[in-house]
C-alpha positions in Angstrom: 13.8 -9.6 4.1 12.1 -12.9 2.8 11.2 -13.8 6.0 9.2 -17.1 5.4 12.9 -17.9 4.4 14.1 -17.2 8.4 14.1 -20.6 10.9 11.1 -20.1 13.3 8.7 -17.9 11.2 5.5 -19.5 9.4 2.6 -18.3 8.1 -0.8 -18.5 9.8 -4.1 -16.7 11.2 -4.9 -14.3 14.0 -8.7 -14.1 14.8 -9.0 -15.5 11.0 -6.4 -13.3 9.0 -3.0 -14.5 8.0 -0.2 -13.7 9.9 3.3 -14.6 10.5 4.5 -16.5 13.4 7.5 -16.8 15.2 8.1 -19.8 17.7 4.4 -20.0 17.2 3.7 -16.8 18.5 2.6 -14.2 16.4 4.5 -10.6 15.5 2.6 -9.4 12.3 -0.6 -9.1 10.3 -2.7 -6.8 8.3 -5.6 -4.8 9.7 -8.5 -6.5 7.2 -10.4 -3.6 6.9 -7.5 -1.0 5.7 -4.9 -3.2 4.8 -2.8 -1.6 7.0 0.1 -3.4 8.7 -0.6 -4.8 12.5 3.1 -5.2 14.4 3.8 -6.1 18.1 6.3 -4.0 19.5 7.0 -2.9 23.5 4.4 -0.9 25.0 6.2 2.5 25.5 8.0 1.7 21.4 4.1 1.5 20.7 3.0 4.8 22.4 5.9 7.0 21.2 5.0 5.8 17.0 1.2 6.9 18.3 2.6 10.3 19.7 4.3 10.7 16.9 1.8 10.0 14.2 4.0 7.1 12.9 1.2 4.2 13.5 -2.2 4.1 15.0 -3.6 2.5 18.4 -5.1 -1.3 17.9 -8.3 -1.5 19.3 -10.8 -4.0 17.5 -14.0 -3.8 19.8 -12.8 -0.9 21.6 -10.3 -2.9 23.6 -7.1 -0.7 22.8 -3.9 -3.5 22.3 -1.1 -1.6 24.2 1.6 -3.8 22.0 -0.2 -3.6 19.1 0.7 -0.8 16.3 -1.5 -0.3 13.1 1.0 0.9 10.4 -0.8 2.5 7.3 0.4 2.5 3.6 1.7 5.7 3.1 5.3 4.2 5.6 5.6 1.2 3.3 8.9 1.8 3.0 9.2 1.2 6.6 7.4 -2.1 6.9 10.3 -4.6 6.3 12.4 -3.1 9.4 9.6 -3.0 11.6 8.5 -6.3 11.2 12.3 -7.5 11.2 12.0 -5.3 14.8 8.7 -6.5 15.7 10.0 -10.2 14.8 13.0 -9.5 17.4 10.6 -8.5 20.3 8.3 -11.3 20.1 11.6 -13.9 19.2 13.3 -12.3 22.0 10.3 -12.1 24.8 8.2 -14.9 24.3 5.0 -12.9 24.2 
C-alpha cells in the first residue's frame, strides 16, 4: 500500500527518526540501529507477536513500550499489513 497516498498519513520524526503519522499521531517507524520496523498495535496483539517470536519488545532505555512491536527483516513480507493494521489502531483509537 502507498500509503503517503492515504488521507491523514504524512511523514515525520519520532525522537529524531522518520516516521509516518496518522491524524498527527504516529503508528510506524524504523528501529535506527537495526533497521527493523517499529509498529503500534494493542497491548495484548503486541505480547502474543513477542510470545510467539513474530516481533521483539520496544524498550529504548530500558523502558519496555507495551504497544510498541520491533519487527525484523527476515518478516518483510509482512510489513505492509501490519502497518496497514497498525495504521487502523492508531486511526481508530486516537493514541
Amino acid at each position: 500500500m502507498p500509503f503517503l497516498e492515504v488521507e491523514g498519513i504524512e511523514r515525520s520524526t519520532m525522537m529524531g527518526f522518520p516516521c509516518l503519522r496518522v491524524n498527527g499521531q504516529v503508528f510506524a517507524s524504523c528501529e535506527p540501529k537495526t533497521g527493523n520496523l517499529l509498529i503500534k498495535l494493542p497491548a495484548p496483539e503486541v505480547s502474543r507477536m513477542v510470545e510467539a517470536g513474530d516481533g521483539m519488545s520496544f524498550s529504548p532505555a530500558g523502558k519496555t513500550f507495551k504497544e510498541w512491536v520491533m519487527i525484523s527483516e527476515r518478516h518483510v513480507g509482512k510489513w505492509g499489513a501490519l502497518m496497514e493494521s497498525a495504521r487502523v489502531f492508531v486511526a481508530s483509537s486516537g493514541k
